[in-house]
C-alpha positions as CSV (number, residue, x, y, z in Angstrom):
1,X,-161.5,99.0,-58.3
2,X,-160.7,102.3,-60.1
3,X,-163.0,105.1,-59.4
4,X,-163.6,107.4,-62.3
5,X,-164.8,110.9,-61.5
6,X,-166.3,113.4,-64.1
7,X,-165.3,117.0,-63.5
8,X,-168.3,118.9,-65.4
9,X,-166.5,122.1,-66.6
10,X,-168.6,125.4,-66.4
11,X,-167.4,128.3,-65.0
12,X,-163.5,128.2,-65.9
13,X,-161.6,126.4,-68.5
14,X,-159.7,123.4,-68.7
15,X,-156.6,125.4,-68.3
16,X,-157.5,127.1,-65.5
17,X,-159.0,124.0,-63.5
18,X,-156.5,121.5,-64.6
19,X,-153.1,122.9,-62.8
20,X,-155.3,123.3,-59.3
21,X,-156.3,119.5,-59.5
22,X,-152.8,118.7,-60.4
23,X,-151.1,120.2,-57.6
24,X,-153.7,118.8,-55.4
25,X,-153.1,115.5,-56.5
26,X,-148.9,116.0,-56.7
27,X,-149.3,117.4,-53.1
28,X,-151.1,114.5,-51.7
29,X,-148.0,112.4,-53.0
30,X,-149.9,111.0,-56.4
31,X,-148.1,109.7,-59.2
32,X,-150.4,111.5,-62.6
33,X,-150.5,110.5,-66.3
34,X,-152.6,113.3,-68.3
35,X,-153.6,112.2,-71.2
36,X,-154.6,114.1,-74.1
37,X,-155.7,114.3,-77.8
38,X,-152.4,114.7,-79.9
39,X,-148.9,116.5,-79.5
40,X,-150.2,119.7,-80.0
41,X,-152.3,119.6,-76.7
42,X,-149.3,118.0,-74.9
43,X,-147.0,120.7,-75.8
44,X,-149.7,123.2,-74.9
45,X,-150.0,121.8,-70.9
46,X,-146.6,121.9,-71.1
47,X,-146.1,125.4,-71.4
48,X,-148.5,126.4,-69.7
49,X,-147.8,124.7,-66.6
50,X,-144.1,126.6,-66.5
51,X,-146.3,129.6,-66.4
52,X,-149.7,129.2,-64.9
53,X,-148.4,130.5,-61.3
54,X,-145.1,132.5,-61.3
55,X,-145.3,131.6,-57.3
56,X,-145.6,127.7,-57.9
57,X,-143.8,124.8,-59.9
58,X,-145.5,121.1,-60.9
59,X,-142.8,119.1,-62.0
60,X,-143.9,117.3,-64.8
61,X,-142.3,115.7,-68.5
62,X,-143.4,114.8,-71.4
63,X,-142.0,112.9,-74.6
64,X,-140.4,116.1,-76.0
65,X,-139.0,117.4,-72.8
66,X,-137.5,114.4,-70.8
67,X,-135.0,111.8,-72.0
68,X,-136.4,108.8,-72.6
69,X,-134.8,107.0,-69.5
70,X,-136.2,109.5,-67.0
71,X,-140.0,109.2,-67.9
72,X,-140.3,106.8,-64.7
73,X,-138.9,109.3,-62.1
74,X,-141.4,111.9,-63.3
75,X,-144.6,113.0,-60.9
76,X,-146.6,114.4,-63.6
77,X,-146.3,112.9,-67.2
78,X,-148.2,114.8,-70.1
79,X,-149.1,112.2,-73.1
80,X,-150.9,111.3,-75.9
81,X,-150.5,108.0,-75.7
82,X,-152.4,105.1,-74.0
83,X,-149.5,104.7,-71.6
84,X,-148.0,105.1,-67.9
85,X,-144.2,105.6,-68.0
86,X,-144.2,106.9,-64.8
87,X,-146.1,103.9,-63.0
88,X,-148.9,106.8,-61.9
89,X,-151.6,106.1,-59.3
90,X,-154.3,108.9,-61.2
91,X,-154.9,109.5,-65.1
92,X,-156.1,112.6,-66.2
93,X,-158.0,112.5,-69.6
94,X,-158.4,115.7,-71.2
95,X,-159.6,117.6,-74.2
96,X,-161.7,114.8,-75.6
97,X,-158.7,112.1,-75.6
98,X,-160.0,108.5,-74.6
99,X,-157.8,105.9,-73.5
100,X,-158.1,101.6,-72.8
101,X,-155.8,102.0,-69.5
102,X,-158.7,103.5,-67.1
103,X,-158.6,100.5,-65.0
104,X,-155.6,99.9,-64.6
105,X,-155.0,103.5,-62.2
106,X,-157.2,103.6,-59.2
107,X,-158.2,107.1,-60.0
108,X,-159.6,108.4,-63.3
109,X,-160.5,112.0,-63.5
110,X,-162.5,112.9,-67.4
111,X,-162.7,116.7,-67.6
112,X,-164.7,117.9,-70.3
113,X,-166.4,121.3,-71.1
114,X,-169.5,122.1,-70.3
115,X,-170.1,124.8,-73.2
116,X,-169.5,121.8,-75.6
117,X,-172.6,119.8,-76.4
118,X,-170.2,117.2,-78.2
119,X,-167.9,117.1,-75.2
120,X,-171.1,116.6,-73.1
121,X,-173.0,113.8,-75.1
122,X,-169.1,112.2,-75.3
123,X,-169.2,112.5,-71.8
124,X,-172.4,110.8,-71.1
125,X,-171.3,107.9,-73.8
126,X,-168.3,107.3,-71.9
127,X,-170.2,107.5,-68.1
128,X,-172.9,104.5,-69.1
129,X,-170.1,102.9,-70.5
130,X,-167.9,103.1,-67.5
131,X,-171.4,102.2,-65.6
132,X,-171.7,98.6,-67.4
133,X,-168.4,98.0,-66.7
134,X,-168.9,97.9,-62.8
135,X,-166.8,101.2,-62.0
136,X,-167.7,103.5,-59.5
137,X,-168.5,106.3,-61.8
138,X,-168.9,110.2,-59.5
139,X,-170.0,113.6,-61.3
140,X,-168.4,116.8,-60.0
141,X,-170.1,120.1,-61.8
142,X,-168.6,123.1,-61.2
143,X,-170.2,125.9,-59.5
144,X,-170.6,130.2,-61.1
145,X,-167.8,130.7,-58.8
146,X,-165.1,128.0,-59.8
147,X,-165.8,125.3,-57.0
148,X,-167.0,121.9,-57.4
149,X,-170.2,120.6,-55.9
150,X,-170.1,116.7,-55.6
151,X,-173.8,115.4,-56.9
């Protein structure tokens, strides 16, 4: 059964949070598939990922930046597409992207920002959704200081 958390974005951004939850996941040996709205977001993650820590490196592909026979060797693939090239254990939805694929990974992680009463009332669309459909649905918020507070 896939487990779907929702990480409630307050204190920092989407950019900021999303690398840390990456390398958690890469470093615990998971296979991730972050899924976004459109190319423009890929492209985005993808550059910002080759700079968010000079000290650190997630590797990671996308479409645009790996041949199209190497997409299943990748730990961290960055899409807009409903898809899983990379045969990944967790998918990442970002930015508002959706995707039909949630259960088949046995983690799904939604991030969506807090400041955003669209993204919110999404979010809460997509959570009784997820609900009905017998998933085991968990909220994370995210404390003043950056942390996250299981509730």
């Amino acid at each position: 059964m896939t487990e779907v958390r929702f990480y409630h974005l307050q204190a920092r951004t989407q950019d900021q949070v999303l690398p840390a939850l990456l390398s958690k996941a890469y470093e615990q040996g998971k296979r991730i598939v972050v899924r976004m709205r459109d190319e423009k977001d890929v492209e985005a993650l993808n550059a910002h990922l080759w700079t968010f820590n000079p000290n650190s490196f997630l590797p990671h592909g996308s479409v645009k930046t790996s041949k199209s026979d190497t997409e299943s060797m990748q730990p961290i693939w960055l899409t807009y597409k409903d898809e899983n090239p990379n045969n990944a254990d967790v998918l990442i939805i970002t930015h508002g992207a959706s995707s039909e694929m949630h259960g088949d990974f046995p983690l799904c992680c939604e991030m969506f920002d807090g400041h955003d009463e669209q993204a919110v009332a999404d979010a809460r669309e997509r959570w009784k959704a997820y609900k009905e459909q017998g998933f085991e649905v968990t909220y994370w918020q995210q404390n003043e200081r950056g942390g996250w507070a299981k509730l």
